[in-house]
Backbone as a ProteinNet text record, in pm:
[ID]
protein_1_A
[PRIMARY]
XXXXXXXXXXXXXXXXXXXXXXXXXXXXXXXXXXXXXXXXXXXXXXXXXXXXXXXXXXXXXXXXXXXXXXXXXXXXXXXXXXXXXXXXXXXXXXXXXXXXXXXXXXXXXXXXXXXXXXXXXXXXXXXXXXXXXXXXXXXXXXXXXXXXXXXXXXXXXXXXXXXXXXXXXXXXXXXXXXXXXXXXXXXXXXXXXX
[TERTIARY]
706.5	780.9	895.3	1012.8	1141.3	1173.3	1233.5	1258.5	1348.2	1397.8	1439.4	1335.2	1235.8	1160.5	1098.5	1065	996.9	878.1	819.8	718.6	590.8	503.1	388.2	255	220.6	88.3	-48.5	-137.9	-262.2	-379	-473.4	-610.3	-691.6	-749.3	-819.8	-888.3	-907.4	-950.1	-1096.2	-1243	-1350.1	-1316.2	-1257	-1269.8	-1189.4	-1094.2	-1007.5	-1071.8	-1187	-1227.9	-1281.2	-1385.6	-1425.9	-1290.8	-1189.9	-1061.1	-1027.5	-1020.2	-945.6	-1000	-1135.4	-1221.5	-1242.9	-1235	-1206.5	-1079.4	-979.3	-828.6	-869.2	-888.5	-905.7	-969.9	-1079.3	-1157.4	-1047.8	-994.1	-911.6	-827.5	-715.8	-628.1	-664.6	-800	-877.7	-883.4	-933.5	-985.6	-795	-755.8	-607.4	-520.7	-508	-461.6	-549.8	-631.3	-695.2	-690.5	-671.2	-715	-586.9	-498.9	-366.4	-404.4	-445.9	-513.6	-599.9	-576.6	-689.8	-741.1	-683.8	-744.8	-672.2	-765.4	-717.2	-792.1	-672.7	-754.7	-678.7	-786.9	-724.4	-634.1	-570.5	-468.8	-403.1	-374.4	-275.8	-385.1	-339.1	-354.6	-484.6	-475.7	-577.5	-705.2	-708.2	-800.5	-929.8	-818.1	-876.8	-960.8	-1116.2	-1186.7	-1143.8	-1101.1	-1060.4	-928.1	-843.6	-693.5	-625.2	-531.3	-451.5	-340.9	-292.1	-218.3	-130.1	-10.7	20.2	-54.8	-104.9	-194.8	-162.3	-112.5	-72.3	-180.5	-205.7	-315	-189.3	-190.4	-181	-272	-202.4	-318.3	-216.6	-289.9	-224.2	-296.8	-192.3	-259.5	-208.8	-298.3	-282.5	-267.5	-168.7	-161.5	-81.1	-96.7	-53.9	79.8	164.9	287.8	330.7	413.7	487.5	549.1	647	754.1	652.9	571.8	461	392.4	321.9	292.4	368.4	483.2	559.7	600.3	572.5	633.8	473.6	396.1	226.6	187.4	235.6	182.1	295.6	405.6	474.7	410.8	349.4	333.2	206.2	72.4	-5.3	11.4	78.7	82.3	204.1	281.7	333.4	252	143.4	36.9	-18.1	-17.9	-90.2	-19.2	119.3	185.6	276.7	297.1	393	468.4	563.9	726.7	722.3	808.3	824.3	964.2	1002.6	1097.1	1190.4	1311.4	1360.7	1298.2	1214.5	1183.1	1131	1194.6	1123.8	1099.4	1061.8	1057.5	1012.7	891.3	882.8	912.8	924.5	960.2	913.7	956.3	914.3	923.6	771.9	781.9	846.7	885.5	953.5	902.4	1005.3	944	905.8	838.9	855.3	968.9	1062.7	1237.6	1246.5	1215.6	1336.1	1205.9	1116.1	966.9	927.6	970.9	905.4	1010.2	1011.7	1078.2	1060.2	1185.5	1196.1	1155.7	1155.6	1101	951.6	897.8	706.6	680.9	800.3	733.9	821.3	771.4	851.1	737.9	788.2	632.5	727.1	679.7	685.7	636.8	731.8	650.3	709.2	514.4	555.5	495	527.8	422.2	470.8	346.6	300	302	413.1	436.4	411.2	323.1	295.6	151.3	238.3	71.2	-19.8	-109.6	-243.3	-328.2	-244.9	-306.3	-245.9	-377.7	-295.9	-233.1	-67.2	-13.6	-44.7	35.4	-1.5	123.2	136.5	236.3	145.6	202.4	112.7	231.3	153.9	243.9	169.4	222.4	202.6	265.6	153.8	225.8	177.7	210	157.6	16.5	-50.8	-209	-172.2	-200.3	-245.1	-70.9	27	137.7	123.1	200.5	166	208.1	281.6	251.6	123.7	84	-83.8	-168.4	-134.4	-247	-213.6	-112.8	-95.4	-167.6	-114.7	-218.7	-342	-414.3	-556.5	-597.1	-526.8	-541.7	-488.9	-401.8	-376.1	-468	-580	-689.6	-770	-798	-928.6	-904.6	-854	-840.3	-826.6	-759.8	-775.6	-903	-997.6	-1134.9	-1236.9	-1204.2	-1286.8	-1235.4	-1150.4	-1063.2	-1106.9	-1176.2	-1115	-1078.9	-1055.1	-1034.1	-881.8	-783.1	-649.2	-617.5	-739	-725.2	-622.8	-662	-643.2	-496.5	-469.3	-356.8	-223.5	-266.6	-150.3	-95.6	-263.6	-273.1	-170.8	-187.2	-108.9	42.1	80.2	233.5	295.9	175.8	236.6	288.5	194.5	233.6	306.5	361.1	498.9	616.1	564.2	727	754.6	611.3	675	711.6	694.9	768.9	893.5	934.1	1082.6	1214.8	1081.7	1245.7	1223.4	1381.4	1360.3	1320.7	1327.4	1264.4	1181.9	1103.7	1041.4	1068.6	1218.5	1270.8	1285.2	1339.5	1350.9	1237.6	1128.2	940	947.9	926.8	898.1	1010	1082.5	1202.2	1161.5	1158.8	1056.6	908.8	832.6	733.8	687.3	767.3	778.9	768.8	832.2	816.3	668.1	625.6	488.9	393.6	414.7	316.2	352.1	461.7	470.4	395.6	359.3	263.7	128.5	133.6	3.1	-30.1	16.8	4.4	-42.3	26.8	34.9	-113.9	-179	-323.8	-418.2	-346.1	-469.7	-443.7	-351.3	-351.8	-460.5	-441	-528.8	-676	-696.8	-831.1	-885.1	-800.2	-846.3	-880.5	-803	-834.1	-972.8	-988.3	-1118.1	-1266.7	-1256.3	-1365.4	-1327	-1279.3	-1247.1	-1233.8	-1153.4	-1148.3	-1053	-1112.8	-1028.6	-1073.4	-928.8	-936.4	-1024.6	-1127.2	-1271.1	-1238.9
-1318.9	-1307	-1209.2	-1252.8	-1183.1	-1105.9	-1012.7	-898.3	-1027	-1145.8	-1258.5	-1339.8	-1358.6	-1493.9	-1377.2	-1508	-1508.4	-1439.7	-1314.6	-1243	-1383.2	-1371.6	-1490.2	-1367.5	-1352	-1276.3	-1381.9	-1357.6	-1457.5	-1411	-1418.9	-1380	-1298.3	-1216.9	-1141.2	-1248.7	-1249.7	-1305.4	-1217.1	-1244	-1179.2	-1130.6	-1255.9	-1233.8	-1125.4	-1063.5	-999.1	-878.5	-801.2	-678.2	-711.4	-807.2	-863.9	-902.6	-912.9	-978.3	-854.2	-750.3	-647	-567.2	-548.9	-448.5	-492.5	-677.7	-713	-702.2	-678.2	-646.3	-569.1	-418.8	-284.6	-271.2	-305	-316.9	-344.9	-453.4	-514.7	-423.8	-347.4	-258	-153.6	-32.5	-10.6	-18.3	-124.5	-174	-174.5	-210.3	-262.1	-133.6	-37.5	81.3	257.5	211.3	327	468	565.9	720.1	811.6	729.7	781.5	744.8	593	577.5	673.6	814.3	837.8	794.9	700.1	645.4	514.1	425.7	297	257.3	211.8	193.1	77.1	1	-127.2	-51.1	-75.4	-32.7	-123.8	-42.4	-149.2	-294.8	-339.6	-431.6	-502.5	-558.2	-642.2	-544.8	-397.8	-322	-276.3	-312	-316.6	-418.3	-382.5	-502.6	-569.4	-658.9	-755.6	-719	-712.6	-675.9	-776.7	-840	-987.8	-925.9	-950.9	-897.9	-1042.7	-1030.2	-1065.3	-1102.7	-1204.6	-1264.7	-1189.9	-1059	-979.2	-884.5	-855.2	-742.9	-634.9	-504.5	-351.6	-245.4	-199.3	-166.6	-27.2	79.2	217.2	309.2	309	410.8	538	641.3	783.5	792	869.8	923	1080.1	1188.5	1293.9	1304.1	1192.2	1198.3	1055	1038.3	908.3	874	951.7	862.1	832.5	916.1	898.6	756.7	747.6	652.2	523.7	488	454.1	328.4	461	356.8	336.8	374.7	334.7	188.6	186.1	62.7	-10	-44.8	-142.7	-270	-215.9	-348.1	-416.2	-335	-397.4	-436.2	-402.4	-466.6	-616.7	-579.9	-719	-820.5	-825.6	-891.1	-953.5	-896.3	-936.5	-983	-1032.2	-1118.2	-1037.2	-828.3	-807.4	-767	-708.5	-713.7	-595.6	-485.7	-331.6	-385.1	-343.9	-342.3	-223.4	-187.2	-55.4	16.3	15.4	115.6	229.7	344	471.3	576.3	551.8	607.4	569.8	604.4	570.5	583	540.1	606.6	737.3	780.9	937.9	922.4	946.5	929.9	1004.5	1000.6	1078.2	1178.1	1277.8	1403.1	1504.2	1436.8	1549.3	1574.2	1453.3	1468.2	1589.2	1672.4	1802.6	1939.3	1895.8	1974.9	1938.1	1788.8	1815.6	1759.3	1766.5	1694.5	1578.4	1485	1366.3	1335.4	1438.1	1398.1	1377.8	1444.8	1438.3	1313.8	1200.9	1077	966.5	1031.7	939.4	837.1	730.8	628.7	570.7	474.4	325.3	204.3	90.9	23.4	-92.2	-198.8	-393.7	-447.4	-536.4	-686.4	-771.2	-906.7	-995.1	-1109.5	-1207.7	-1335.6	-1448	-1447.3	-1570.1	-1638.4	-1775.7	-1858.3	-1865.9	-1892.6	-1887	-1737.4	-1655.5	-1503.9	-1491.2	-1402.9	-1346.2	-1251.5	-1261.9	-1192.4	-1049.8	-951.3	-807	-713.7	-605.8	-505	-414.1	-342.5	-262.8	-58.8	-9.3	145.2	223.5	318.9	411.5	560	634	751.5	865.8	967.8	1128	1100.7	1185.4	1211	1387.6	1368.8	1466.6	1485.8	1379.1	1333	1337.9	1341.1	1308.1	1138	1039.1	898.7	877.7	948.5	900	901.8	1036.5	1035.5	959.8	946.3	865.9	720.5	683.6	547.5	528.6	636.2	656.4	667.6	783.8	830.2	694.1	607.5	472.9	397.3	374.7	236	313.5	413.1	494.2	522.4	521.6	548.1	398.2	321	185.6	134.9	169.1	137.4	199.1	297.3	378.2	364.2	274.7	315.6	136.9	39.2	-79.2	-149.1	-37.4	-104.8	-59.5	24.4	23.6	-118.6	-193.6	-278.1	-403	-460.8	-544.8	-499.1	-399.1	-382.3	-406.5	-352	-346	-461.6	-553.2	-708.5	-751.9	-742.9	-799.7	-818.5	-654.7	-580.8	-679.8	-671.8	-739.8	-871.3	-983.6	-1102.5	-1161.1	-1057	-1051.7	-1031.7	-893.6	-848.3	-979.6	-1056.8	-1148.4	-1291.2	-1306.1	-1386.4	-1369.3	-1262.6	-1226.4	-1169.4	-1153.4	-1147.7	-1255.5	-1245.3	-1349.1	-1307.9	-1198.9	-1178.4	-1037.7	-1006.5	-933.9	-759.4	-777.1	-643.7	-569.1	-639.6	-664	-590.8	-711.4	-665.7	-526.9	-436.3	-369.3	-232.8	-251.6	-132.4	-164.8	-248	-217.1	-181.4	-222.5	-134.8	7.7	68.7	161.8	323.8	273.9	333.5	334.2	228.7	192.2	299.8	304.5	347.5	487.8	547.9	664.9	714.9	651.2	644.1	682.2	594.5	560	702.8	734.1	847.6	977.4	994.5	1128.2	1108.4	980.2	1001.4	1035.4	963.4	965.8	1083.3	1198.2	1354.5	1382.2	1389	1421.1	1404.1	1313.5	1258	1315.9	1315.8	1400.1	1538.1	1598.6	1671.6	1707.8	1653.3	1699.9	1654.9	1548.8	1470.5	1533.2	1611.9	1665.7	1546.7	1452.7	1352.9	1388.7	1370.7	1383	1205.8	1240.5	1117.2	1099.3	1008.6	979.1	858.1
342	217.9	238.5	209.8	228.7	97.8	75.5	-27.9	-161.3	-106.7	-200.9	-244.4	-180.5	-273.4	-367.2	-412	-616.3	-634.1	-670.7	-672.3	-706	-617.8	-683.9	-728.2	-878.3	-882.5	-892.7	-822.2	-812.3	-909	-987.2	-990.4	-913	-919.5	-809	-756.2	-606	-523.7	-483.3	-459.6	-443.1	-268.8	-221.8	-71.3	-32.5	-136.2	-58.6	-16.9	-42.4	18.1	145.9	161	289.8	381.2	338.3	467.4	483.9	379.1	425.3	502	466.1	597.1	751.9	727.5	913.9	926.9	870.2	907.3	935.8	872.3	950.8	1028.2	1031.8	1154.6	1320.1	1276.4	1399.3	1451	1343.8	1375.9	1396.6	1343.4	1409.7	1543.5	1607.1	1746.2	1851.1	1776.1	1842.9	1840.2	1770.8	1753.7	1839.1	1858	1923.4	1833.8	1942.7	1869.2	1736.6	1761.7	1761.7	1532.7	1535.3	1399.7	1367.1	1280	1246.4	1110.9	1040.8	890.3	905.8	869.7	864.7	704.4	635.3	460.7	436.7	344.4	265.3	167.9	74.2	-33	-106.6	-209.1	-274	-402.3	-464.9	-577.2	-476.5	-403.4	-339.2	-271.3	-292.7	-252.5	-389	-517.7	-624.7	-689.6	-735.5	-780.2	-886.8	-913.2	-1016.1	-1068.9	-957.3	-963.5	-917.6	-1025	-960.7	-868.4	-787.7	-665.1	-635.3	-539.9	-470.1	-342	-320.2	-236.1	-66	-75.5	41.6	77.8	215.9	192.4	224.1	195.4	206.8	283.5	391.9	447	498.8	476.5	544.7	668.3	740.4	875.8	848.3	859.9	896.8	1008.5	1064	1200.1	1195.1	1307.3	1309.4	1332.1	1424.6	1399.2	1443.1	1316.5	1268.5	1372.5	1454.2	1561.1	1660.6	1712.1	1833.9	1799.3	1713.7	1663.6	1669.1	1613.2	1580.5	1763.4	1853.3	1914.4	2025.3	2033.5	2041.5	1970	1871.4	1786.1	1789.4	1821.3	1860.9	1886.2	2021.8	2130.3	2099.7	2033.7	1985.6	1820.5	1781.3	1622.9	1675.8	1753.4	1784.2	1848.3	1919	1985.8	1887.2	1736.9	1595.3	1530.2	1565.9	1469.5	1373.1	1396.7	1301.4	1349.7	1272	1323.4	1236.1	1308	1243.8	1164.3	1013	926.8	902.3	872.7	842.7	745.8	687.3	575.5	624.5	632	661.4	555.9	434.5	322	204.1	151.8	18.1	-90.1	-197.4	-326.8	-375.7	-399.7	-452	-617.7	-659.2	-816.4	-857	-994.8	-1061.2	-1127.4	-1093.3	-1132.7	-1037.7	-922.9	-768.7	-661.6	-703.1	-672.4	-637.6	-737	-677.5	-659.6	-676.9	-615.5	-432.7	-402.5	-299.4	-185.2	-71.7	42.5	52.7	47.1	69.1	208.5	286.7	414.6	441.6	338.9	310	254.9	220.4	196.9	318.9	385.9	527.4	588.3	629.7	694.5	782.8	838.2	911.2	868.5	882.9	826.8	912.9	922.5	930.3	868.8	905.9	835.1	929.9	828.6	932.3	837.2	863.1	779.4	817.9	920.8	1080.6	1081.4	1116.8	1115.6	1001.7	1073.5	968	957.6	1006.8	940.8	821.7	723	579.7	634.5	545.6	506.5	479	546.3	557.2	516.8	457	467.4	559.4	645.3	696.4	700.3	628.9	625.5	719.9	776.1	858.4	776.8	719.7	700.2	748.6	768.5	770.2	733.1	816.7	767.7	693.4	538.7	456.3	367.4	402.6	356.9	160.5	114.5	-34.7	-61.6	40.9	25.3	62.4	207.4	172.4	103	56.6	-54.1	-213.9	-227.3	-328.5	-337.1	-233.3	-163.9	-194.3	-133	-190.5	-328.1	-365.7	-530.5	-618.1	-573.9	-699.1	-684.2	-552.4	-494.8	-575.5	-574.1	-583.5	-780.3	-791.1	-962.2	-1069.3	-973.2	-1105.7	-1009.5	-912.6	-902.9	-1004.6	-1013	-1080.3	-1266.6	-1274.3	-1420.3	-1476.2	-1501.9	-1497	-1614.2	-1725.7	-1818.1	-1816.5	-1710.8	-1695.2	-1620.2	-1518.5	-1418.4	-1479.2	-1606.7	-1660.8	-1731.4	-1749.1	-1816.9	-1754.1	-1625.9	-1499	-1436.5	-1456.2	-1392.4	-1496	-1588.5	-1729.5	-1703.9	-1698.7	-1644	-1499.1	-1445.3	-1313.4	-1351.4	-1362.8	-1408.9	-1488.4	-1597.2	-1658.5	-1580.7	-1507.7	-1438.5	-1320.3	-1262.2	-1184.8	-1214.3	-1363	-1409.2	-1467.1	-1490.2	-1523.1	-1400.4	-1322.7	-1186.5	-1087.4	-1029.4	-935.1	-794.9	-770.4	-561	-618.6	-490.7	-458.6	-460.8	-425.4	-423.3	-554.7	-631.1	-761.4	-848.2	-811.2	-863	-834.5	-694.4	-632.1	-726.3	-785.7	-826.6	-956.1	-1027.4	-1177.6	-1206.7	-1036.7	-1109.8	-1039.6	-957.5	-904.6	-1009.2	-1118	-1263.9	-1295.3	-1333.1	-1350.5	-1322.9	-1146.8	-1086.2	-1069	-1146.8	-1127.2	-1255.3	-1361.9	-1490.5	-1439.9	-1369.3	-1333.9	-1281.2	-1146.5	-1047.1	-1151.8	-1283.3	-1352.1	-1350.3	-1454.2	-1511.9	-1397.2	-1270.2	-1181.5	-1109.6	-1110.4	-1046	-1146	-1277.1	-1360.6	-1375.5	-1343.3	-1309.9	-1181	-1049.7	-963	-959.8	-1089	-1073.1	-1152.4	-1275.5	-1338.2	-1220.3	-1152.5	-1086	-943.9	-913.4	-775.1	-699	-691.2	-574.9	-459.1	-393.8	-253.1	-161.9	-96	25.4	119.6	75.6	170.3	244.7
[MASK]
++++++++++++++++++++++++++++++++++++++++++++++++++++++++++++++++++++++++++++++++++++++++++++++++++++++++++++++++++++++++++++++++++++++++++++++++++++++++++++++++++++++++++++++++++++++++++++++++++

């Protein structure tokens, strides 16, 4: 899927936790020591979350460029292709609190054959994109009567734009909503990244 085609949102799919843990598993196996966290993420990591039929999957590692060029040759063996994005969105509101360089990653995917579809991020281990990552899977798991609301949001916003890039910059807002309740929540329930 190119940043132009048409956002497609699906129904939660049951299978998607079982595909996503033998994905990790694989990259896992294909990535060696340099992975130290390999996590499903993202809409399809969530139980009964309609998603984009994509899995999301984030690696921790101690340093991004090292990395970066370590996982080249075996993530290309798997069908992905590294993209320019070296940066995530920075919600709003930590703009001018934190370093734009503390939300720095790598990123590919994998649009080939008969494998599902993957974004795959690489960020900082103990990064605040990683942990955001965690803290959004881990809070509309634990939240599910937000699950349905978001599913809702989604399937609107991807019927009102036309590409992907598009989707991705309206609900970037969203999830900066989202992020406030779920600092909040971490913090009363002490959650940390397991």
């Amino acid at each position: 899927m190119s940043e132009r085609e048409k956002p497609v949102v699906v129904p939660h799919d049951p299978a998607w936790a079982a595909g996503g843990r033998r994905l990790c598993d694989r990259l896992r196996s294909a990535l060696g020591p340099l992975a130290l966290r390999v996590d499903h993420i993202g809409s399809t990591s969530v139980p009964g979350m309609a998603a984009k039929d994509i899995y999301d999957v984030q690696i921790s590692v101690a340093d991004l460029d090292a990395a970066a060029a370590a996982f080249d040759a075996p993530l290309a063996a798997l069908g992905f292709v590294r993209k320019p994005f070296l940066r995530d969105h920075v919600p709003a509101g930590r703009e001018d609190r934190e370093d734009p360089a503390d939300w720095a990653k790598r990123y590919w995917s994998r649009r080939t054959g008969d494998a599902h579809p993957v974004n795959l991020h690489v960020r900082g281990a103990g990064s605040p994109n990683e942990r955001l990552a965690l803290l959004f899977r881990d809070w509309l798991s634990a939240t599910p009567e937000a699950v349905a609301a978001y599913a809702r949001f989604k399937y609107v916003l991807a019927g009102a734009v036309d590409d992907t890039g598009t989707y991705a910059d309206v609900k970037d807002p969203v999830v900066d909503l989202i992020a406030v309740v779920a600092e909040r929540w971490a913090a009363e329930t002490g959650w940390r990244p397991h």
